[in-house]
C-alpha positions as CSV (number, residue, x, y, z in Angstrom):
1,X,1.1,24.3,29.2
2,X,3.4,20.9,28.1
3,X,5.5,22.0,25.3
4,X,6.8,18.4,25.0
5,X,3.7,17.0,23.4
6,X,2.9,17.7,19.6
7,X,-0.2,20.3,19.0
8,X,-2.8,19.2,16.7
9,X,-1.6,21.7,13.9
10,X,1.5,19.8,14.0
11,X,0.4,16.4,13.7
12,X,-2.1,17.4,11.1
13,X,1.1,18.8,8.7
14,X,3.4,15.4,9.9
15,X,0.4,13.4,8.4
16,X,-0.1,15.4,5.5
17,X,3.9,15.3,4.5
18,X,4.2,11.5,5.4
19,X,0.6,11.4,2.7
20,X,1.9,13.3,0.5
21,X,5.6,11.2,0.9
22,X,4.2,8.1,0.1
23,X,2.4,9.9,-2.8
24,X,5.3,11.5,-4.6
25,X,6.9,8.1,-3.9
26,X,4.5,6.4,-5.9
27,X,4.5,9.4,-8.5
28,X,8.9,8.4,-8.6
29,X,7.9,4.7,-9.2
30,X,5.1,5.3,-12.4
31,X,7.7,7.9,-14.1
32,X,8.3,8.7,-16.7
33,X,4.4,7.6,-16.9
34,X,2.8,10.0,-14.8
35,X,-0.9,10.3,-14.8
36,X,-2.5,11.8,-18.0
37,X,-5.9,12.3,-16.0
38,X,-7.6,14.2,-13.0
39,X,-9.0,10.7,-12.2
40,X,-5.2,9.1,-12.4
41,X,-4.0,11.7,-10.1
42,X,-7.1,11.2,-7.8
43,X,-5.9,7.8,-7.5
44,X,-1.9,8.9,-7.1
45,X,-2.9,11.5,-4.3
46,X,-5.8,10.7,-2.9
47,X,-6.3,6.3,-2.8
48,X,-2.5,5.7,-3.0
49,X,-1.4,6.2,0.2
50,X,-4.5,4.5,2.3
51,X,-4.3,1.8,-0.3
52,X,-0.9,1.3,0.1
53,X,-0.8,1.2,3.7
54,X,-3.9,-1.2,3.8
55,X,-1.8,-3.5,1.4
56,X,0.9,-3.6,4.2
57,X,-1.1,-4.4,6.8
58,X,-3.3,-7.3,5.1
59,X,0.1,-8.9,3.8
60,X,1.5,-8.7,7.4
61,X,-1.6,-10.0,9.0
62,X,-2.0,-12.7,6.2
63,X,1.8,-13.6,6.3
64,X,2.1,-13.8,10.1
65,X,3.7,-16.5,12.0
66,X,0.0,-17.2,14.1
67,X,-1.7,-17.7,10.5
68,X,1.1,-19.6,8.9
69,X,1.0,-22.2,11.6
70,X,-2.4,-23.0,11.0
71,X,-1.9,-23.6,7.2
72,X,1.2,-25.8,8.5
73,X,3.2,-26.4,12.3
74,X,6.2,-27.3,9.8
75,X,8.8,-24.3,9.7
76,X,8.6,-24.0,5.9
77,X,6.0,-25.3,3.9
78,X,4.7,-25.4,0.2
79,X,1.4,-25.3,0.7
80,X,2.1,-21.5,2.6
81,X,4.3,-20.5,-0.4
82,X,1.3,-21.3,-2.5
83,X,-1.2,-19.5,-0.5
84,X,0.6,-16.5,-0.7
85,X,1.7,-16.6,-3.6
86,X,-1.9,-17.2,-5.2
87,X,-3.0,-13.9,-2.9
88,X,0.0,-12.1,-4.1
89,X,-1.1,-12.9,-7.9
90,X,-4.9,-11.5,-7.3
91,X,-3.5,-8.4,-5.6
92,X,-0.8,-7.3,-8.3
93,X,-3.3,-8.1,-11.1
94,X,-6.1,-6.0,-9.3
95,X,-2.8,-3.4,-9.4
96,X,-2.1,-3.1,-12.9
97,X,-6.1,-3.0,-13.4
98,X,-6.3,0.0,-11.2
99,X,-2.8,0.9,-12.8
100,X,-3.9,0.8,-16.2
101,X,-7.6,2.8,-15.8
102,X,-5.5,5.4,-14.1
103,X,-2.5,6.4,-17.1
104,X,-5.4,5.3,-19.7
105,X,-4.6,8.9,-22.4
């Protein structure tokens, strides 16, 4: 038996500390508002984290170097800065909708 690769067990409780990280991180950004609701900590525990990590990838992929020179082949451009900024504007008010529906009293 290989003792050097992880057992399932253990990946299982890396990927439920790393959820539950990003969680209580996100629980250290709302305080002193913490949720008042089941359904605000559903969305703290439970849609944070995969939300979150979505998020990171979508501005990564949107942001990248590949997508940026087809917008514009300059190396900085205004019409890129308004692009994202634009997407950046839609995704923080979607936020503080989702925000606000979850610390509702």
């Amino acid at each position: 038996m290989n003792q050097d690769r992880a057992t399932r067990p253990q990946l299982l409780l890396a990927f439920i500390g790393v959820w539950f990280l990003i969680a209580g991180l996100f629980a250290l950004l709302a305080w002193p508002e913490l949720p008042k609701s089941k359904f605000g900590w559903f969305l703290l525990f439970v849609v944070g984290p995969p939300v979150y990590i979505a998020a990171d990838w979508f501005f990564e992929w949107l942001l990248s170097q590949k997508h940026g020179n087809r917008i514009s082949s300059k190396s900085f451009s205004w019409i890129r800065v308004a692009i994202a900024f634009a997407v950046a504007v839609v995704f923080v008010g979607l936020s503080l909708f989702i925000f606000s529906a979850a610390f509702e009293q």
